[in-house]
PyMOL CGO cylinders between C-alpha atoms (Angstrom):
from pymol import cmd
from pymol.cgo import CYLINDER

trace = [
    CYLINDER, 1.86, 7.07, -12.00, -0.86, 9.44, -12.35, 0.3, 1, 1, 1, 1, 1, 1,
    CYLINDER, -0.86, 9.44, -12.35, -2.24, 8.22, -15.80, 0.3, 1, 1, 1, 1, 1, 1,
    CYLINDER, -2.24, 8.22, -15.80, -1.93, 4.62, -13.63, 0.3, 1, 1, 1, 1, 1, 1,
    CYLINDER, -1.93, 4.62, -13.63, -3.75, 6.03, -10.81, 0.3, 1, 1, 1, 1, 1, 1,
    CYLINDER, -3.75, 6.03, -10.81, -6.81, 7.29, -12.97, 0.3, 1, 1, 1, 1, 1, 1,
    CYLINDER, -6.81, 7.29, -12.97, -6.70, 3.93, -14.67, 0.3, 1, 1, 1, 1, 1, 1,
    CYLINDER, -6.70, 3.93, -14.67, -7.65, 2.05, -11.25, 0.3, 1, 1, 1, 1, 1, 1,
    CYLINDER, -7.65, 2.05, -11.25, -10.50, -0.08, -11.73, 0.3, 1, 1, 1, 1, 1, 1,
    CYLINDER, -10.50, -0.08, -11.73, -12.94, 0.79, -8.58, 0.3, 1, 1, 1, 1, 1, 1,
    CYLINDER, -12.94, 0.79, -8.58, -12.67, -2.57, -5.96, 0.3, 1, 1, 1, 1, 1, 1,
    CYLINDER, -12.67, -2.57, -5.96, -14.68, -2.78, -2.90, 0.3, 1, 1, 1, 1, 1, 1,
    CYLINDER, -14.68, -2.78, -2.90, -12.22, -4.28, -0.92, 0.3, 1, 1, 1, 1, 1, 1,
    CYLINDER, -12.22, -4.28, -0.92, -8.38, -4.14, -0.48, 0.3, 1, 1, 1, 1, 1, 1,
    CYLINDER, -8.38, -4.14, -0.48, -6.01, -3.21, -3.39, 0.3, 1, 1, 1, 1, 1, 1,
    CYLINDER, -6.01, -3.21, -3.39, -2.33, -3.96, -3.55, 0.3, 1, 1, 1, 1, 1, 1,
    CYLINDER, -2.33, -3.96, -3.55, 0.24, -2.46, -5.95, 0.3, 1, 1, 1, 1, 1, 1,
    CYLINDER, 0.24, -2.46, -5.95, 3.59, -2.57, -6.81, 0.3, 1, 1, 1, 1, 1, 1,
    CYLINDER, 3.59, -2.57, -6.81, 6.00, -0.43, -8.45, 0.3, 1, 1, 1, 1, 1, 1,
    CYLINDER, 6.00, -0.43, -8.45, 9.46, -0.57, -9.24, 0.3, 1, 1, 1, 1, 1, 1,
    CYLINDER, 9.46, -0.57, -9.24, 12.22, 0.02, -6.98, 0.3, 1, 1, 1, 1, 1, 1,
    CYLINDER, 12.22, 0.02, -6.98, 13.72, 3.87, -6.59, 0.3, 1, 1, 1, 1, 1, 1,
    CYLINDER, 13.72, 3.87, -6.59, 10.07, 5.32, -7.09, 0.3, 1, 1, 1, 1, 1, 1,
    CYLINDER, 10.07, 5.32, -7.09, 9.96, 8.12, -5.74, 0.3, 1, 1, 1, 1, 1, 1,
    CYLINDER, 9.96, 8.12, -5.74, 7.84, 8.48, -2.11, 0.3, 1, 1, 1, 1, 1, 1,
    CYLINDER, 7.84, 8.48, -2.11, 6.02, 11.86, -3.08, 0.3, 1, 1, 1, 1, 1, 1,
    CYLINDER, 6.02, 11.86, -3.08, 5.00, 9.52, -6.60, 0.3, 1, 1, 1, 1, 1, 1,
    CYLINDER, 5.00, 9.52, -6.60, 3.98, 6.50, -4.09, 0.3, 1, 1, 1, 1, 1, 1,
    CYLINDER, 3.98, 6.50, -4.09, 1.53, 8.94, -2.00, 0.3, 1, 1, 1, 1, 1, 1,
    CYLINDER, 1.53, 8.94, -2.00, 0.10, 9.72, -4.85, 0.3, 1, 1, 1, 1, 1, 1,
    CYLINDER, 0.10, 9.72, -4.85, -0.62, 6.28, -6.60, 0.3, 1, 1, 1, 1, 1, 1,
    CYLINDER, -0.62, 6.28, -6.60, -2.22, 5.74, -2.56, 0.3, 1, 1, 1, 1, 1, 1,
    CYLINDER, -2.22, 5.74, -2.56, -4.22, 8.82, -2.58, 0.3, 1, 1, 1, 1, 1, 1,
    CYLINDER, -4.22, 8.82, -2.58, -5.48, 7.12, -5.67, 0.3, 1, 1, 1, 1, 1, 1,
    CYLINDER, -5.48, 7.12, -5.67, -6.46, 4.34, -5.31, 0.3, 1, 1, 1, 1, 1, 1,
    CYLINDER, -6.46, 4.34, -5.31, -7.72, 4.88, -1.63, 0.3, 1, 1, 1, 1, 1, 1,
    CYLINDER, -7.72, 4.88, -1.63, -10.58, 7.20, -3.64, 0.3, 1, 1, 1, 1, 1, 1,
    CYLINDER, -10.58, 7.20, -3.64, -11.20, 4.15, -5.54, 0.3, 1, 1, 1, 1, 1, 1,
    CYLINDER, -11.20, 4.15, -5.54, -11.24, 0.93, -2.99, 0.3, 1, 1, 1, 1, 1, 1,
    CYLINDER, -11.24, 0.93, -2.99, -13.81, 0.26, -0.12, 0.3, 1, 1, 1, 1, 1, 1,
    CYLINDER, -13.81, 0.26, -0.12, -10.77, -0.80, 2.12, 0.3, 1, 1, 1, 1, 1, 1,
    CYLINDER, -10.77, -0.80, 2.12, -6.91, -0.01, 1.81, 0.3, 1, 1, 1, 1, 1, 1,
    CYLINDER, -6.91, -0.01, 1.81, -4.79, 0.78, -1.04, 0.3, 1, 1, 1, 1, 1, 1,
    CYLINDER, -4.79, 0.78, -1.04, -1.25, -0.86, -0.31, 0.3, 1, 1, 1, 1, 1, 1,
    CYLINDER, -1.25, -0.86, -0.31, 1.21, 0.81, -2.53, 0.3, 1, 1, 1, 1, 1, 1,
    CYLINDER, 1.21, 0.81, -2.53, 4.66, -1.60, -2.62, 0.3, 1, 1, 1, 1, 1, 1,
    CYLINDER, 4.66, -1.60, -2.62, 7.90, -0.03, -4.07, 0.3, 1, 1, 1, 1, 1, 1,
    CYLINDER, 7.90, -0.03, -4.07, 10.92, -2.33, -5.02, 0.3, 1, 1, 1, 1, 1, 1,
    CYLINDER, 10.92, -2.33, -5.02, 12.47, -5.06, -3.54, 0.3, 1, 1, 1, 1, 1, 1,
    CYLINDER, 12.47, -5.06, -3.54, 16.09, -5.69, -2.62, 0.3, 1, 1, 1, 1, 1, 1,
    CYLINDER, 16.09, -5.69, -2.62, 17.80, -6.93, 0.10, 0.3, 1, 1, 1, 1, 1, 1,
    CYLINDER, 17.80, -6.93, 0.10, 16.08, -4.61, 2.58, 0.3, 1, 1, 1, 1, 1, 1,
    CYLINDER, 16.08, -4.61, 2.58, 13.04, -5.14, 1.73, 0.3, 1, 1, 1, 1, 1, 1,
    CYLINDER, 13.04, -5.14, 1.73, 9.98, -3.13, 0.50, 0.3, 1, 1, 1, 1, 1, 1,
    CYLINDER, 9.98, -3.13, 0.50, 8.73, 0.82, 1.01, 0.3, 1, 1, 1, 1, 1, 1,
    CYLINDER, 8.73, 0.82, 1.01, 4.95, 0.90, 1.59, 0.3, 1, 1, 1, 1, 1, 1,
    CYLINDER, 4.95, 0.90, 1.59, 2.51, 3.63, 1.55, 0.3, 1, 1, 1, 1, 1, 1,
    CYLINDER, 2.51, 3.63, 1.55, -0.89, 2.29, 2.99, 0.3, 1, 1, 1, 1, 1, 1,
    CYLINDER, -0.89, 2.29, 2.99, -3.93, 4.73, 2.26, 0.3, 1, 1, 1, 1, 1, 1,
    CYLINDER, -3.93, 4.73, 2.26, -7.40, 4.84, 3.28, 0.3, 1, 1, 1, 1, 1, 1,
    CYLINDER, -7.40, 4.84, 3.28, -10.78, 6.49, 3.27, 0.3, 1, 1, 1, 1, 1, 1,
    CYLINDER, -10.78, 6.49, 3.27, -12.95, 3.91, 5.21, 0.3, 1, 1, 1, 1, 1, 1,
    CYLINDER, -12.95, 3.91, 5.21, -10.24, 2.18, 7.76, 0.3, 1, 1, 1, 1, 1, 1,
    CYLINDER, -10.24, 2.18, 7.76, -8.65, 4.04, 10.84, 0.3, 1, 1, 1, 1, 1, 1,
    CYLINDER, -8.65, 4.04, 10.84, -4.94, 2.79, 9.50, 0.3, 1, 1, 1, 1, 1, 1,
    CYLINDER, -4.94, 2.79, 9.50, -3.11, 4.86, 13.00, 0.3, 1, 1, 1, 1, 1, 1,
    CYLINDER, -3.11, 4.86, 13.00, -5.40, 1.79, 14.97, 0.3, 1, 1, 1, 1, 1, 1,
    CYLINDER, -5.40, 1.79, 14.97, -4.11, -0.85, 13.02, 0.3, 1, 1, 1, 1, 1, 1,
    CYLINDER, -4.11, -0.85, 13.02, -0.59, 0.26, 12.22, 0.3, 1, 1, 1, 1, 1, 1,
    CYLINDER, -0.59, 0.26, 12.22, 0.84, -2.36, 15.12, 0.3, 1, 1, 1, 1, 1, 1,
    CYLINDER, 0.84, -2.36, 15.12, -1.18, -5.11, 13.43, 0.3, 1, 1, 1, 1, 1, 1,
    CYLINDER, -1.18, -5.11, 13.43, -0.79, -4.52, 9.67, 0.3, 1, 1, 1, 1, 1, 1,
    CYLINDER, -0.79, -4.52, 9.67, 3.17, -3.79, 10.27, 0.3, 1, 1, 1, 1, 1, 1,
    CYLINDER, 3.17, -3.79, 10.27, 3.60, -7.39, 12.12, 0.3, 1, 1, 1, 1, 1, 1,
    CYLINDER, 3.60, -7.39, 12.12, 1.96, -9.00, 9.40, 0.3, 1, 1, 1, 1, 1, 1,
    CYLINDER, 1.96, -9.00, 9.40, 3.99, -7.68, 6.84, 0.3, 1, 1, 1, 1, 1, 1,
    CYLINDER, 3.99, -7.68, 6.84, 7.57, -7.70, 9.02, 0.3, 1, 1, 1, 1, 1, 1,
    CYLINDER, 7.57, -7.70, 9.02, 7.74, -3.72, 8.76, 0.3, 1, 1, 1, 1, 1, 1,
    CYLINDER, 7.74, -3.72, 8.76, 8.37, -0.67, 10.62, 0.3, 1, 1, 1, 1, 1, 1,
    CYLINDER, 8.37, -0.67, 10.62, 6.21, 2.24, 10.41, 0.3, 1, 1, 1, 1, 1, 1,
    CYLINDER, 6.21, 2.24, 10.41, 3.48, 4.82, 11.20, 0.3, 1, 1, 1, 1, 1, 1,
    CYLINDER, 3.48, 4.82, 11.20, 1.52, 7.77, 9.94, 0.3, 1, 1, 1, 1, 1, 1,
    CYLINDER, 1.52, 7.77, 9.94, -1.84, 9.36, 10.02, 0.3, 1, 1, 1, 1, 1, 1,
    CYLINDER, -1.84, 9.36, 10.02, -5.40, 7.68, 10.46, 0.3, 1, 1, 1, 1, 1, 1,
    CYLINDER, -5.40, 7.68, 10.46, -5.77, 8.19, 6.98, 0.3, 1, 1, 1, 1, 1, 1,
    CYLINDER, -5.77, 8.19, 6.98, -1.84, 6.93, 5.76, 0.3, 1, 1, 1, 1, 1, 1,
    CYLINDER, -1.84, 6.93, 5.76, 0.73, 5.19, 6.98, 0.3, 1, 1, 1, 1, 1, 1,
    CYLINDER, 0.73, 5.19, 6.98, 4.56, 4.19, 5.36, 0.3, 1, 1, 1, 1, 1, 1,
    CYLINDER, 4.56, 4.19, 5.36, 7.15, 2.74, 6.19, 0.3, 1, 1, 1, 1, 1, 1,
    CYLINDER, 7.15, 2.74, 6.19, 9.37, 0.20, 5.31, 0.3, 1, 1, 1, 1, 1, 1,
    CYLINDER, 9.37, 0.20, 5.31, 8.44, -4.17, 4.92, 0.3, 1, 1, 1, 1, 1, 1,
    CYLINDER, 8.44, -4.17, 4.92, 10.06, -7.62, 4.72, 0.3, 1, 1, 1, 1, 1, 1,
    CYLINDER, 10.06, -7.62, 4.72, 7.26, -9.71, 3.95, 0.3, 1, 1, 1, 1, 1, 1,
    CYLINDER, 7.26, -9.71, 3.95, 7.53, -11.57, 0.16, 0.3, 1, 1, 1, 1, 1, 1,
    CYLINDER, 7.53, -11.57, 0.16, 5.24, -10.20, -2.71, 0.3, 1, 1, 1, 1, 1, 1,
    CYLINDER, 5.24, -10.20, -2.71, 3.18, -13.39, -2.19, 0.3, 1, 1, 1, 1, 1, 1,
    CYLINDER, 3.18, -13.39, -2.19, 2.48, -12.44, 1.66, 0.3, 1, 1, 1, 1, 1, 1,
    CYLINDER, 2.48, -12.44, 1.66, 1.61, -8.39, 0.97, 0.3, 1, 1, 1, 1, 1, 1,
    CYLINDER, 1.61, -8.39, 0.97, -0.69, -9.83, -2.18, 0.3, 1, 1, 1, 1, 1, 1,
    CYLINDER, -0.69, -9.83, -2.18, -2.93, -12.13, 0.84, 0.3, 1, 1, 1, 1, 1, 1,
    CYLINDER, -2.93, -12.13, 0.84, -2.94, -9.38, 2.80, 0.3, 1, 1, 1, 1, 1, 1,
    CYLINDER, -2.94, -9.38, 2.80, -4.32, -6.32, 1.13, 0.3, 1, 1, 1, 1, 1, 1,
    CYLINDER, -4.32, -6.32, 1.13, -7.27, -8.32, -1.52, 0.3, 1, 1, 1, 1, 1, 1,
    CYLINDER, -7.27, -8.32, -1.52, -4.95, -11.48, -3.04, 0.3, 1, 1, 1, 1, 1, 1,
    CYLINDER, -4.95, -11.48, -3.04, -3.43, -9.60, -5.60, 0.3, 1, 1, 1, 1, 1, 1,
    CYLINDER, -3.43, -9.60, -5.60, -3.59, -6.66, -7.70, 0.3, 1, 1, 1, 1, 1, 1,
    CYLINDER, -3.59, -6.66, -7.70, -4.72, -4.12, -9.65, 0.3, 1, 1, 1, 1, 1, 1,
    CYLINDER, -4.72, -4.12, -9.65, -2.46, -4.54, -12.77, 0.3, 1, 1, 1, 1, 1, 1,
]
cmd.load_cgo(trace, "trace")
């Protein structure tokens, strides 16, 4: 994930990535930390989903993400909370919903 990181293409806005399920969180902070340094907005990192749903790791430089947690987390169905700077948690919203959210679509 850090070759992937590095590879980011710079975005002013939102961007949203997905990995597969079982990634490691520690691996998922850093893809975040990432691609935070490279987006105007928030980097939404998505790992697997199975019946319970999706881990997120949300990670900005430019957006107060402790202010928003309450907001972000209904949109996507989740549970969670963290730092101004990062927030994870857990989500139930479908790929297609996190995608609209955080840019519509991806950095892949």
């Amino acid at each position: 994930l850090r070759r992937r990181g590095e590879a980011l293409v710079p975005v002013d806005g939102d961007l949203c990535l997905f990995e597969a399920p079982g990634t490691g969180r520690d691996a998922l902070r850093e893809l975040a930390n990432a691609g935070a340094d490279k987006c105007g907005g928030i980097c939404a990192v998505f790992a697997g989903c199975d019946g319970d749903g999706w881990q997120y790791i949300l990670a900005s430089r430019h957006v107060d993400l402790r202010s928003r947690a309450r907001e972000l987390n209904a949109a996507m169905a989740g549970r969670g909370g963290g730092s101004p700077e990062m927030i994870q948690g857990s989500a139930g919203a479908s790929r297609k919903v996190l995608e609209s959210l955080f840019g519509g679509g991806t950095n892949e």
